[in-house]
N, CA, C and O atoms as a CHARMM CRD file, in Angstrom:
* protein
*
  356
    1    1 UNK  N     -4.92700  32.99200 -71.29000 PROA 1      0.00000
    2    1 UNK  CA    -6.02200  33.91900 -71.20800 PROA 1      0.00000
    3    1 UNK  C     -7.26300  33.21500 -71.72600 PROA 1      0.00000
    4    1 UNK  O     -7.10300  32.42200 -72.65300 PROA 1      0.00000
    5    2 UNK  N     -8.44500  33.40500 -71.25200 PROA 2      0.00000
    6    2 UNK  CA    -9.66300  32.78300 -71.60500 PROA 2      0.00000
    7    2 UNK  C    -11.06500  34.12900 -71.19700 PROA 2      0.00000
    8    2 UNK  O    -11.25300  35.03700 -70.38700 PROA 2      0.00000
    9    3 UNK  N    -11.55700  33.67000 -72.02100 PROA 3      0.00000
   10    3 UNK  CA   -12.86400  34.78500 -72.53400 PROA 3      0.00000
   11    3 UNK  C    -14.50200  33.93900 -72.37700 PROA 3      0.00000
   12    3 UNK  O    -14.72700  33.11100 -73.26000 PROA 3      0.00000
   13    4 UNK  N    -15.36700  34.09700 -71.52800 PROA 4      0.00000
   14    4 UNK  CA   -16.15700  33.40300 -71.73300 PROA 4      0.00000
   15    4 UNK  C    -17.27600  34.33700 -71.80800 PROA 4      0.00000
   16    4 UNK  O    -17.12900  35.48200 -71.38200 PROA 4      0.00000
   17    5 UNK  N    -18.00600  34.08100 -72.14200 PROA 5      0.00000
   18    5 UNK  CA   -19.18800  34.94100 -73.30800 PROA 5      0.00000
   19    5 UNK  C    -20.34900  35.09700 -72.43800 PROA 5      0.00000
   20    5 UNK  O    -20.26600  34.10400 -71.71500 PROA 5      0.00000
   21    6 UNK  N    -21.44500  35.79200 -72.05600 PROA 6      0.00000
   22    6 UNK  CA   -22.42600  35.79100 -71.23800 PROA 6      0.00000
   23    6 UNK  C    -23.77100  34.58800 -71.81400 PROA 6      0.00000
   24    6 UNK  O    -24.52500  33.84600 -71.18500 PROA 6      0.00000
   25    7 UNK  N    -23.55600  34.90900 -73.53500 PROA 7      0.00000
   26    7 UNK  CA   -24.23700  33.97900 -74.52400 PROA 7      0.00000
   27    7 UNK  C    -23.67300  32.48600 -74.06700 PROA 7      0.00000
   28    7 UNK  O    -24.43600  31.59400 -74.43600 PROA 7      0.00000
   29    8 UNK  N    -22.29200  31.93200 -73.21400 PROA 8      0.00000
   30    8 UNK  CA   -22.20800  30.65400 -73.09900 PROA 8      0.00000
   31    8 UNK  C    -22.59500  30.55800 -71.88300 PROA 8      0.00000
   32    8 UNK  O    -22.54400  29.38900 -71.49900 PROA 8      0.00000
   33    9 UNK  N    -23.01900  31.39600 -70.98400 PROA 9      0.00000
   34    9 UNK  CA   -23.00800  30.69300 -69.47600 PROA 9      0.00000
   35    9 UNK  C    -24.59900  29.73300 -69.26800 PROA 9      0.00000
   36    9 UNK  O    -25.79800  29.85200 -69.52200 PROA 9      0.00000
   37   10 UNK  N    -23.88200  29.00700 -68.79800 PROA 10     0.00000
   38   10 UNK  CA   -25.07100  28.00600 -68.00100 PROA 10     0.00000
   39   10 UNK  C    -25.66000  28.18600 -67.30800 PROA 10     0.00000
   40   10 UNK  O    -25.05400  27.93500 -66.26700 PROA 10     0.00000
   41   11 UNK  N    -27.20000  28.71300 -66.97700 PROA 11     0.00000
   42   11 UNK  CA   -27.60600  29.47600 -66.23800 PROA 11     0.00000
   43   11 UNK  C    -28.50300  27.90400 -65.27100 PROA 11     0.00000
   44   11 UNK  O    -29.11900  26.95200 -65.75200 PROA 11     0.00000
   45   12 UNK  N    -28.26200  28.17300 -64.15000 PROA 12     0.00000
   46   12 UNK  CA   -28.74900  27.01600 -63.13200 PROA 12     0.00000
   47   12 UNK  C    -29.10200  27.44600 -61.62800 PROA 12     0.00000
   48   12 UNK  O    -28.76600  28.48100 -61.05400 PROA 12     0.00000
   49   13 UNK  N    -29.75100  26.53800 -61.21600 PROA 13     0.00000
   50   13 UNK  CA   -30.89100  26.83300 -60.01700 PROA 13     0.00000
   51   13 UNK  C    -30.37300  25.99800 -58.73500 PROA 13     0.00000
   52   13 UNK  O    -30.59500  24.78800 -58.76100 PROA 13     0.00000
   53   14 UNK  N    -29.64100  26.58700 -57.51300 PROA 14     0.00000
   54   14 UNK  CA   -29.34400  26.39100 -56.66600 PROA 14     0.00000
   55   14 UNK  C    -30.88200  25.73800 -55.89800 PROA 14     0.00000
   56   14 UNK  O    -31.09000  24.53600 -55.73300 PROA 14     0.00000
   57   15 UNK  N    -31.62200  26.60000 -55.59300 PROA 15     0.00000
   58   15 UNK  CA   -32.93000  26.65900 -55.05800 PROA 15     0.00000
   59   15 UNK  C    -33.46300  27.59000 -55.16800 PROA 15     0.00000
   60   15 UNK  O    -32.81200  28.52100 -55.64200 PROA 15     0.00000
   61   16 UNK  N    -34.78700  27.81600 -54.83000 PROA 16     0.00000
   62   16 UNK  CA   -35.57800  29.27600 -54.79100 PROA 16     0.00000
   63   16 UNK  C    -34.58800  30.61900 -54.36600 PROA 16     0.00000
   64   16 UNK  O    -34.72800  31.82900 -54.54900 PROA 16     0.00000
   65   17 UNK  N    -34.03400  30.19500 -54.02500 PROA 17     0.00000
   66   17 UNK  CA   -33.17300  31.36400 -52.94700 PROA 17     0.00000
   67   17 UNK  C    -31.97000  31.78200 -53.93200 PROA 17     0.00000
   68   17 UNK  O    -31.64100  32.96800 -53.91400 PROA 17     0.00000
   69   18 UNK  N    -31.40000  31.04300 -54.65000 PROA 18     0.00000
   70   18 UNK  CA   -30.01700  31.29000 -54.73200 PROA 18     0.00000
   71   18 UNK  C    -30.09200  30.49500 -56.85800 PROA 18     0.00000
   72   18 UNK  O    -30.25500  29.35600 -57.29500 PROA 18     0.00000
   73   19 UNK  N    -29.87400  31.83800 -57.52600 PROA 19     0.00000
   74   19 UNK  CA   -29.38700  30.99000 -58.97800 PROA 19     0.00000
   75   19 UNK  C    -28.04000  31.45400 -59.41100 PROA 19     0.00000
   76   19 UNK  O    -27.43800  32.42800 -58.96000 PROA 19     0.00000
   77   20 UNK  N    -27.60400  30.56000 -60.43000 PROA 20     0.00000
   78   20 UNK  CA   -26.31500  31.14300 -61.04200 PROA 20     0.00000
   79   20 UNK  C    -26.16100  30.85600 -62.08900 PROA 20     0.00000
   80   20 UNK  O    -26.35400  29.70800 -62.48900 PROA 20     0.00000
   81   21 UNK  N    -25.75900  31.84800 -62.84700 PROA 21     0.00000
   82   21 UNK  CA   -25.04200  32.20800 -64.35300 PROA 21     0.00000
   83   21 UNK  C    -23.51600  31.30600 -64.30000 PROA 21     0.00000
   84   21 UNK  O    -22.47000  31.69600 -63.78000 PROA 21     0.00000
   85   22 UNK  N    -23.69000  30.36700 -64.80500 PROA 22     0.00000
   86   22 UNK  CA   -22.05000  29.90500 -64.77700 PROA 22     0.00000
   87   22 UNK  C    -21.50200  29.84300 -66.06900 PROA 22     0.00000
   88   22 UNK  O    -21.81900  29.33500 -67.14500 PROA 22     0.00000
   89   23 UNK  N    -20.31000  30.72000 -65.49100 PROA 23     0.00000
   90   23 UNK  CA   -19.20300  30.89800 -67.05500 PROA 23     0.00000
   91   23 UNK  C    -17.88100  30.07200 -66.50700 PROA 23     0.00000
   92   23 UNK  O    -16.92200  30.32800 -65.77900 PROA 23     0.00000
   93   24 UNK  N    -18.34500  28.98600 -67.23200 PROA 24     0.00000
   94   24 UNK  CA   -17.53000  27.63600 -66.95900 PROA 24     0.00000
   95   24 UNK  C    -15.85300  27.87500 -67.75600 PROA 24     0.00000
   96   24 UNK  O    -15.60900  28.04200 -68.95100 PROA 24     0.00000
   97   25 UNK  N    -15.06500  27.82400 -66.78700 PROA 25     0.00000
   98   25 UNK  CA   -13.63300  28.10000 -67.10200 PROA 25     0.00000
   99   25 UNK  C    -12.54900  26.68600 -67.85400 PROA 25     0.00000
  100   25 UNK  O    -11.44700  26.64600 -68.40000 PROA 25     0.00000
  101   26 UNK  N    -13.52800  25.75700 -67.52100 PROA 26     0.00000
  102   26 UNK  CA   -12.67400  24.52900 -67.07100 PROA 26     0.00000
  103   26 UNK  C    -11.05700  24.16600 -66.75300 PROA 26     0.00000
  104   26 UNK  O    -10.03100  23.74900 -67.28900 PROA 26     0.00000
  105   27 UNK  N    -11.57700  24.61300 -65.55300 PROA 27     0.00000
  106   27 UNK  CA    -9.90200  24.73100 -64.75200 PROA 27     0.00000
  107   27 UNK  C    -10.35200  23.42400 -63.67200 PROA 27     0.00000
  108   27 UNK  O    -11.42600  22.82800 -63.59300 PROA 27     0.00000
  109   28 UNK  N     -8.99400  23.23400 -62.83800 PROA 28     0.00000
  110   28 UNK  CA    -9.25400  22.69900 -62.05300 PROA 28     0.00000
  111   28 UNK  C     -9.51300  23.44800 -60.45300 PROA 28     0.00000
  112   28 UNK  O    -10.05900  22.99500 -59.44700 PROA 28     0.00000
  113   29 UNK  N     -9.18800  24.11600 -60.59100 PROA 29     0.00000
  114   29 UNK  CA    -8.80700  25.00800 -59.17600 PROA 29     0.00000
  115   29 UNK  C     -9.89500  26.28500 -59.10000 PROA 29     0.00000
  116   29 UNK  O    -10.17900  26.82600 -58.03200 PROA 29     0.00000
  117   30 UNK  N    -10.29900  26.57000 -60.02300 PROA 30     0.00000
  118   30 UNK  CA   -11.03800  28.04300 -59.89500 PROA 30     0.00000
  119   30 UNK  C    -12.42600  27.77600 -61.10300 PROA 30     0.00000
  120   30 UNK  O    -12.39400  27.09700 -62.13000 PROA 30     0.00000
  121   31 UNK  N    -13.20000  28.31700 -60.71600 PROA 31     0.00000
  122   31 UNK  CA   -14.03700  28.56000 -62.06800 PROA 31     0.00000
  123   31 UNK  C    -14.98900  30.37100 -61.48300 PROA 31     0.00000
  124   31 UNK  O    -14.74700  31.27900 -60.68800 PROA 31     0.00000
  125   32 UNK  N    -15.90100  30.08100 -62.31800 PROA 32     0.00000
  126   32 UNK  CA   -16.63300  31.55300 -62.60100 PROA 32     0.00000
  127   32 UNK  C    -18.20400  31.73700 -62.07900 PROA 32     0.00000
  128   32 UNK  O    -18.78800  30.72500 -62.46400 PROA 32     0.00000
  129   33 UNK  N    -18.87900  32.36100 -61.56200 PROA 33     0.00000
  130   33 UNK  CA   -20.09300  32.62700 -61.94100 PROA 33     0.00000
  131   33 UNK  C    -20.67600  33.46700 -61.29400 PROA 33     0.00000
  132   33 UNK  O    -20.09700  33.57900 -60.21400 PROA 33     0.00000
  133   34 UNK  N    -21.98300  34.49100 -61.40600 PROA 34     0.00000
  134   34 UNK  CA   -22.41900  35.00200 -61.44200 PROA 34     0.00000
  135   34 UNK  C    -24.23500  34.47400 -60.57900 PROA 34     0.00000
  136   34 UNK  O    -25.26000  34.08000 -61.13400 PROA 34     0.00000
  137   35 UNK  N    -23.90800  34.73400 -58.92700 PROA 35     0.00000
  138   35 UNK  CA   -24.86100  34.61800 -58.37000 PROA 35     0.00000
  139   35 UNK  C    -25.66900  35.11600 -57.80200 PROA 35     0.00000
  140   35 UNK  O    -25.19000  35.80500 -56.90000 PROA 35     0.00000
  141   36 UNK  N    -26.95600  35.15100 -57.85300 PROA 36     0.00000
  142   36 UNK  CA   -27.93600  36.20800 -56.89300 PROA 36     0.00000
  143   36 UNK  C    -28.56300  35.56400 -55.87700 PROA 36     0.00000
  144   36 UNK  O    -29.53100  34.94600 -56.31900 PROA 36     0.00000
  145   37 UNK  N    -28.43800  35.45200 -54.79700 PROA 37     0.00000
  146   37 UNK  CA   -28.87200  35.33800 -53.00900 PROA 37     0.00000
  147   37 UNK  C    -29.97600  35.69400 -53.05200 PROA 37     0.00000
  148   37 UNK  O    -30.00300  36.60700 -53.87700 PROA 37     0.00000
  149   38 UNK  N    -31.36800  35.45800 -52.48100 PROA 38     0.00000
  150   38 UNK  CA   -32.21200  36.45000 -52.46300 PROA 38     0.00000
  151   38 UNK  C    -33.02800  35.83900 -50.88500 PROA 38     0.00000
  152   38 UNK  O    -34.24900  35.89100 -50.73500 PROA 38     0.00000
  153   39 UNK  N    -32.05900  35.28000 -49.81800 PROA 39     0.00000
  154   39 UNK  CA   -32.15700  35.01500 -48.82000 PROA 39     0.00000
  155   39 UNK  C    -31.35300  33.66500 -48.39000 PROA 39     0.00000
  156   39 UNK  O    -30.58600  33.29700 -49.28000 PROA 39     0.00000
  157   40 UNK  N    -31.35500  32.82700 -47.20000 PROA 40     0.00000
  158   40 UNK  CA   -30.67700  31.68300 -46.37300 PROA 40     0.00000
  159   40 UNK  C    -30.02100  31.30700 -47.64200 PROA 40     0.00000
  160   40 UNK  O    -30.87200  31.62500 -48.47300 PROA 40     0.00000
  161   41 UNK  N    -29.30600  30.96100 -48.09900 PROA 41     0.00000
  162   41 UNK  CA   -28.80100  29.84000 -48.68000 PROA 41     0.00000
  163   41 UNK  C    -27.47600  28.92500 -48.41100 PROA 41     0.00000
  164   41 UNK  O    -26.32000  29.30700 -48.59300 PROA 41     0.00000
  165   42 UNK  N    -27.98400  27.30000 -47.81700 PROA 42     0.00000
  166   42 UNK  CA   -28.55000  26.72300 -48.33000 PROA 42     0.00000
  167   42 UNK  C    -29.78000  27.13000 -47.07700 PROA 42     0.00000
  168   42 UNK  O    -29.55000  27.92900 -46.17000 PROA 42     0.00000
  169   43 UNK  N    -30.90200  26.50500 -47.23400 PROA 43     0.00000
  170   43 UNK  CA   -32.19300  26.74800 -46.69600 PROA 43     0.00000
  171   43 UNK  C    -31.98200  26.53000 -45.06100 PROA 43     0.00000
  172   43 UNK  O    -32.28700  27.28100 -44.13500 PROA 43     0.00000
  173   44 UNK  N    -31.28400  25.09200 -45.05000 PROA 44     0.00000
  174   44 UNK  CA   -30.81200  25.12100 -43.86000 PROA 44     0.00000
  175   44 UNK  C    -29.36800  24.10400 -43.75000 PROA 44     0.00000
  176   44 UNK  O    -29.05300  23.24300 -44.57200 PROA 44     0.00000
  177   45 UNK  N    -28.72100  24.42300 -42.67500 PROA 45     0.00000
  178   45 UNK  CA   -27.16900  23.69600 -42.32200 PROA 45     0.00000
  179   45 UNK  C    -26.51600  24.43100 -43.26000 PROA 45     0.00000
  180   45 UNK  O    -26.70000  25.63500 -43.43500 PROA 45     0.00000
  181   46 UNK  N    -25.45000  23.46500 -44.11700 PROA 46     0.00000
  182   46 UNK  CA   -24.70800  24.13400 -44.82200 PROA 46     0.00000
  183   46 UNK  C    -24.39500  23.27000 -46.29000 PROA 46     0.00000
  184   46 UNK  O    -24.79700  22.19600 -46.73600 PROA 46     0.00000
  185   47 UNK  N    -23.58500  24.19000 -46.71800 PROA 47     0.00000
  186   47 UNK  CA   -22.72900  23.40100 -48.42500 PROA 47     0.00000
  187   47 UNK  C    -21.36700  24.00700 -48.37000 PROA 47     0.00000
  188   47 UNK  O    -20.83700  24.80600 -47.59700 PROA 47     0.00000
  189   48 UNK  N    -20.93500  23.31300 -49.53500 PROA 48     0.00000
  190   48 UNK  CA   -19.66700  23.89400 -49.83700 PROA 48     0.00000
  191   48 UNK  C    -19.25100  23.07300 -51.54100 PROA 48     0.00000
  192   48 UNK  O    -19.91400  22.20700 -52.11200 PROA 48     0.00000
  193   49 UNK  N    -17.94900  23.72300 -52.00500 PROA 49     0.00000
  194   49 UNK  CA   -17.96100  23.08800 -53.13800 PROA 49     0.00000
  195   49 UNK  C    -16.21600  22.21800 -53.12900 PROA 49     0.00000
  196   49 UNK  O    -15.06800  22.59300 -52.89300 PROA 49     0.00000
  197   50 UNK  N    -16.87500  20.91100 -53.53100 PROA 50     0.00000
  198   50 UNK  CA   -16.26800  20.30500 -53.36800 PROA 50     0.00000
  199   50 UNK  C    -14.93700  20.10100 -54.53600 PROA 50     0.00000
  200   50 UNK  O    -14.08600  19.24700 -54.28600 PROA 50     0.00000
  201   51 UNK  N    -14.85500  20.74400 -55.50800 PROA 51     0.00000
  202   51 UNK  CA   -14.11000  20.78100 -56.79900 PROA 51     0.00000
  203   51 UNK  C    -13.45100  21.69200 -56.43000 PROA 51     0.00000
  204   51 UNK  O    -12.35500  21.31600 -56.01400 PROA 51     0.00000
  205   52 UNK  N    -13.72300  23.49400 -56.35600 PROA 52     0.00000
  206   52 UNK  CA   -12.29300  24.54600 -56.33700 PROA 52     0.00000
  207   52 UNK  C    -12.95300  25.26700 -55.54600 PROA 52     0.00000
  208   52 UNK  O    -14.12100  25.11000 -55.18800 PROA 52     0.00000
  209   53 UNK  N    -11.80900  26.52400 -55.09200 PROA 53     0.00000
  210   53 UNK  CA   -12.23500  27.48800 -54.39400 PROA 53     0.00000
  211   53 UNK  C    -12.96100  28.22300 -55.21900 PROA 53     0.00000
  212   53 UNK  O    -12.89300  28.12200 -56.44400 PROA 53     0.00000
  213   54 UNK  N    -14.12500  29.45700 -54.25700 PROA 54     0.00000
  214   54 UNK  CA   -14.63900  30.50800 -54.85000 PROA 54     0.00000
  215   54 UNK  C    -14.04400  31.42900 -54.39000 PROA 54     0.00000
  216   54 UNK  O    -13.37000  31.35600 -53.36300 PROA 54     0.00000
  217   55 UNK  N    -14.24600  32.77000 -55.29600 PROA 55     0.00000
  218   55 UNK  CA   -14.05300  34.04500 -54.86800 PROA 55     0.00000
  219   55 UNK  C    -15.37400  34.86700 -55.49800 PROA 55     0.00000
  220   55 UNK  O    -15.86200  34.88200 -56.62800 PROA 55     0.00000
  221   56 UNK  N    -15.73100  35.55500 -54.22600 PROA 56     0.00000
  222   56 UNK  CA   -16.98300  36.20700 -54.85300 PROA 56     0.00000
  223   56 UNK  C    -17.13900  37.57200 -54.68200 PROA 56     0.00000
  224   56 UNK  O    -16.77600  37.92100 -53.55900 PROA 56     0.00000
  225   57 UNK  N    -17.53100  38.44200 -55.35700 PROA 57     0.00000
  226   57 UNK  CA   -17.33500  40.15700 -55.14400 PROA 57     0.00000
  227   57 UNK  C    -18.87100  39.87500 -55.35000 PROA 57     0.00000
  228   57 UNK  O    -19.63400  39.26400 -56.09800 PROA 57     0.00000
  229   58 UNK  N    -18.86400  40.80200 -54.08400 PROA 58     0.00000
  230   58 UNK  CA   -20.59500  41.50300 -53.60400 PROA 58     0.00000
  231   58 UNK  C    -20.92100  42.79600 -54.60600 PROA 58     0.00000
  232   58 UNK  O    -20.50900  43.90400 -54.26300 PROA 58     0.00000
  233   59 UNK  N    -21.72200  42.62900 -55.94400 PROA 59     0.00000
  234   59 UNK  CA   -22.09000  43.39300 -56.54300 PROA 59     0.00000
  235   59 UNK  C    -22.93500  44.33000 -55.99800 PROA 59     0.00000
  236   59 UNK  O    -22.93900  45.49500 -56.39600 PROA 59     0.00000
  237   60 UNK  N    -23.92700  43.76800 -54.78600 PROA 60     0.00000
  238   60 UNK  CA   -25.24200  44.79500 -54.75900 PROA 60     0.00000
  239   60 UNK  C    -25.77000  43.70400 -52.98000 PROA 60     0.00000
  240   60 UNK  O    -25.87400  42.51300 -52.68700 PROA 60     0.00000
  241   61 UNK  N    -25.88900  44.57100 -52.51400 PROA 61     0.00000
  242   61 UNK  CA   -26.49500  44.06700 -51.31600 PROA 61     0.00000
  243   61 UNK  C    -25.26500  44.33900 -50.26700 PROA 61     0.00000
  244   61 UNK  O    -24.25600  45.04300 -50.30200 PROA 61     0.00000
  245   62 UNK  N    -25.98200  43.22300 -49.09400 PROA 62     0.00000
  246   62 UNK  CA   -25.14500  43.14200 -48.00000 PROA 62     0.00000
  247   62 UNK  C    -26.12300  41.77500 -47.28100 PROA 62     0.00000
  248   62 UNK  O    -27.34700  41.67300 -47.35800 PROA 62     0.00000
  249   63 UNK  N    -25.22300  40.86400 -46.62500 PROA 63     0.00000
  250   63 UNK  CA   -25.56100  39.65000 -46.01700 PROA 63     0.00000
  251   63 UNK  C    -24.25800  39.14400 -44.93500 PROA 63     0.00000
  252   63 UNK  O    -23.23700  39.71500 -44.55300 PROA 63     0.00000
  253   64 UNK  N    -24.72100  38.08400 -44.72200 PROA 64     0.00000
  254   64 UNK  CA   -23.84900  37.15500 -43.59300 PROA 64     0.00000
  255   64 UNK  C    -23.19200  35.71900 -44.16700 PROA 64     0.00000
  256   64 UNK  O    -23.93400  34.79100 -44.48700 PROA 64     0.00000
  257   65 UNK  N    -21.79700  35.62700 -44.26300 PROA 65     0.00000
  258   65 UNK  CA   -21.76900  34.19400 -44.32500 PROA 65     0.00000
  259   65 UNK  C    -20.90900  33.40700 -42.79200 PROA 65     0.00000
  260   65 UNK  O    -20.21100  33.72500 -41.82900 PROA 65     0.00000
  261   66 UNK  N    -21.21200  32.85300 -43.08800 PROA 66     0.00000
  262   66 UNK  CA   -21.35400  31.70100 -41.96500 PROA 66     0.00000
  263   66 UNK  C    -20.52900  30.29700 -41.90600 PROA 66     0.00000
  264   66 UNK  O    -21.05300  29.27800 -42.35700 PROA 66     0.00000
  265   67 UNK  N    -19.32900  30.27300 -41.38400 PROA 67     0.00000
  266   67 UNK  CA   -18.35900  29.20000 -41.74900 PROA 67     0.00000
  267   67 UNK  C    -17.99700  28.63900 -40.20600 PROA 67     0.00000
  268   67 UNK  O    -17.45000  29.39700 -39.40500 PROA 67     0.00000
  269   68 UNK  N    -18.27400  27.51800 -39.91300 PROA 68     0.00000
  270   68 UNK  CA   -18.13300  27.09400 -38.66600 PROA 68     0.00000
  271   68 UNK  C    -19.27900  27.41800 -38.38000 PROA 68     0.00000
  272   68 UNK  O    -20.35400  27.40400 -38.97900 PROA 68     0.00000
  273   69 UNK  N    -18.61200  27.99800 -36.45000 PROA 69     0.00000
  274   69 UNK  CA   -19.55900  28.59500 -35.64600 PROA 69     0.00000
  275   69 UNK  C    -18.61800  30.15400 -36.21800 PROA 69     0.00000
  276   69 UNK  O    -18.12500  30.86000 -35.33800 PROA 69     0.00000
  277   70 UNK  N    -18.51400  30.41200 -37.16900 PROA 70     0.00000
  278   70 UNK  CA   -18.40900  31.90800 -36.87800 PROA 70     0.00000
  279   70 UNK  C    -19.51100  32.78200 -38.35800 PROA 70     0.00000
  280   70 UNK  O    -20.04200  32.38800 -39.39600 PROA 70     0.00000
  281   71 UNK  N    -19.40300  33.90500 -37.73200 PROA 71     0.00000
  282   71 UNK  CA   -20.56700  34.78300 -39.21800 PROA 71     0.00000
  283   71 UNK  C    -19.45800  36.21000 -39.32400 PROA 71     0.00000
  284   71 UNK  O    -18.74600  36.72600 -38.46300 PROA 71     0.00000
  285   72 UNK  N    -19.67100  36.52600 -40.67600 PROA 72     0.00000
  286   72 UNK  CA   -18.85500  37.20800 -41.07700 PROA 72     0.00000
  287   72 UNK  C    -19.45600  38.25900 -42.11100 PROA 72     0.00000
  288   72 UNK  O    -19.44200  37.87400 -43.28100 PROA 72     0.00000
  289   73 UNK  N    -19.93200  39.40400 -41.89100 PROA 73     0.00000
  290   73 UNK  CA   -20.95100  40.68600 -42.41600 PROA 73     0.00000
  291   73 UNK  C    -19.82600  41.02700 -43.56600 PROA 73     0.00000
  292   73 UNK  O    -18.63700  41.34400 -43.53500 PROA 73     0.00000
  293   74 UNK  N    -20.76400  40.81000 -44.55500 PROA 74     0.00000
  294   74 UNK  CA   -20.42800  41.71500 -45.87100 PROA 74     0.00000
  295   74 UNK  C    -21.22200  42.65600 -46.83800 PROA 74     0.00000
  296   74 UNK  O    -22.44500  42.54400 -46.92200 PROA 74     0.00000
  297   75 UNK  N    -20.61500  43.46800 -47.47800 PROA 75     0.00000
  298   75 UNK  CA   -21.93900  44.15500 -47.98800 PROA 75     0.00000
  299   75 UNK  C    -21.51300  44.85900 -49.78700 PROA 75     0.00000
  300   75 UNK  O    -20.64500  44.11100 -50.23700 PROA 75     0.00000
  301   76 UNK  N    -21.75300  45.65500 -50.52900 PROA 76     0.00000
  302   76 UNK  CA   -21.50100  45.73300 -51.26600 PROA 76     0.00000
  303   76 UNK  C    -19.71900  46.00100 -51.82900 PROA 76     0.00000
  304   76 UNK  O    -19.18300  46.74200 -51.00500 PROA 76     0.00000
  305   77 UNK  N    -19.06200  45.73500 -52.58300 PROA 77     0.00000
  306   77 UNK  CA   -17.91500  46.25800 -52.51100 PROA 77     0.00000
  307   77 UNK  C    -17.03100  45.03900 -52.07600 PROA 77     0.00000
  308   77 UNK  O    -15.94700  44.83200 -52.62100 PROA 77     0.00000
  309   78 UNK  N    -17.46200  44.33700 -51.20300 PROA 78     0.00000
  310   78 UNK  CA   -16.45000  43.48100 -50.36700 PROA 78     0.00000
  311   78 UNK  C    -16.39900  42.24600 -51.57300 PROA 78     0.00000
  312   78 UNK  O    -17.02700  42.14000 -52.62700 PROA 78     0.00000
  313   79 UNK  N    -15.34200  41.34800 -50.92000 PROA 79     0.00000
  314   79 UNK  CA   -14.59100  39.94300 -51.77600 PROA 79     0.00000
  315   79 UNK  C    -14.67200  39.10300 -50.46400 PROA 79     0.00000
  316   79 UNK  O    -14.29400  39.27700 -49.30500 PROA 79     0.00000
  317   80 UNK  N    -15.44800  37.93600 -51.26500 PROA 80     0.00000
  318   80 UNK  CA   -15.34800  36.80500 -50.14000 PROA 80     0.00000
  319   80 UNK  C    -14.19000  35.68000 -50.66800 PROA 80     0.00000
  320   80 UNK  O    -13.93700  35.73800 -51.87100 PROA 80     0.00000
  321   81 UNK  N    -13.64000  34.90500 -50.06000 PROA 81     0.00000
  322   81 UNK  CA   -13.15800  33.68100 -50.98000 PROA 81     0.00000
  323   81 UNK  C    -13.11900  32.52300 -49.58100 PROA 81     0.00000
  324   81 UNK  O    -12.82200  32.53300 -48.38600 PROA 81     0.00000
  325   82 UNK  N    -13.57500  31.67100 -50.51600 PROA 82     0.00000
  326   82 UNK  CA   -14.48000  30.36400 -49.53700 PROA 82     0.00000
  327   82 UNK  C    -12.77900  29.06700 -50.15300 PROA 82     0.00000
  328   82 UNK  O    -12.53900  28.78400 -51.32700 PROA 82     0.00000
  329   83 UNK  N    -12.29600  28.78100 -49.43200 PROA 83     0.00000
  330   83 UNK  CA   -11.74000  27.25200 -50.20500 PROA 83     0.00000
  331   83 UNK  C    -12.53000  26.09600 -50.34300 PROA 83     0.00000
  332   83 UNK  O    -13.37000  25.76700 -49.50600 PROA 83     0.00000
  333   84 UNK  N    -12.30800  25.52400 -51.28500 PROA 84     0.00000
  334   84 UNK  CA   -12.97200  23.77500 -51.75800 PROA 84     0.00000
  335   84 UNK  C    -12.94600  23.15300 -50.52100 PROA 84     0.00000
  336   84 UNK  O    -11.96700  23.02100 -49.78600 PROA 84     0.00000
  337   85 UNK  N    -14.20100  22.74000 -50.31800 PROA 85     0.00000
  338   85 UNK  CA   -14.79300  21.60200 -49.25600 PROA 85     0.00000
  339   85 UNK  C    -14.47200  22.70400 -47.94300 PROA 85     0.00000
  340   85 UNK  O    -14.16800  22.19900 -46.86200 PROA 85     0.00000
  341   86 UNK  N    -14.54200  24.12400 -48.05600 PROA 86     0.00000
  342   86 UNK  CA   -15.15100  24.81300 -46.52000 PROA 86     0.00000
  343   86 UNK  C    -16.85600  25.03300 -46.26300 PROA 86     0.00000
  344   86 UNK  O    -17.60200  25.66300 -47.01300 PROA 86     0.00000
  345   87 UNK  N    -17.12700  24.54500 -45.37800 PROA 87     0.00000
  346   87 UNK  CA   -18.74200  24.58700 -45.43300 PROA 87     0.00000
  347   87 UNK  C    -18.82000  26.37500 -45.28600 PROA 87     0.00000
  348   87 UNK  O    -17.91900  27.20800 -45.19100 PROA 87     0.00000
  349   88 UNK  N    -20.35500  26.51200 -45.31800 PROA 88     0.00000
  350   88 UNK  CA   -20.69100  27.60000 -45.30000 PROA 88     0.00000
  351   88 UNK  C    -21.87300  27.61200 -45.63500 PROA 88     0.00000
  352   88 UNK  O    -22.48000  26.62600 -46.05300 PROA 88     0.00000
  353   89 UNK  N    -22.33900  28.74600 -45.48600 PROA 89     0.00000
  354   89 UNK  CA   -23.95600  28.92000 -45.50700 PROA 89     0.00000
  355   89 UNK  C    -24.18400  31.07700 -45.23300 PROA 89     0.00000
  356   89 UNK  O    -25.30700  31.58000 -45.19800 PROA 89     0.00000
């Protein structure tokens, strides 16, 4: 079991578009954080993370992600989970 504190997260800057609160787990496979979208991200093409999978619960909104050629509508309520090194955007 592990507890990480809002007082420890690392708060960091994707780009204008996109920051995150990271509550660093140090695992190998999974970690934590806390992100706000506030349009495209990445600006253009794509990313992905190359260390672990994410799983992300849509606190507030609704958007598109985008893996391949396919797009996939989510909106508040929903759970995304991306695996390590799947692009996306």
């Amino acid at each position: 079991m592990k507890i990480v504190k809002r007082s420890e997260a690392t708060i960091y800057n994707n780009s204008d578009q996109c920051q995150a609160n990271i509550y660093s787990l140090n695992e190998k496979d999974i970690d934590s954080c806390l992100i706000k979208v506030s349009g495209r991200y990445p600006d253009s093409g794509s990313c992905y993370n190359d260390i672990c999978k994410e799983i992300c619960y849509i606190n507030e909104g609704f958007g598109t992600l985008g893996i391949d050629d396919q797009e996939y509508p989510f909106e508040t309520g929903d759970v995304l989970f991306i695996d390590a090194k799947e692009k996306y955007f």
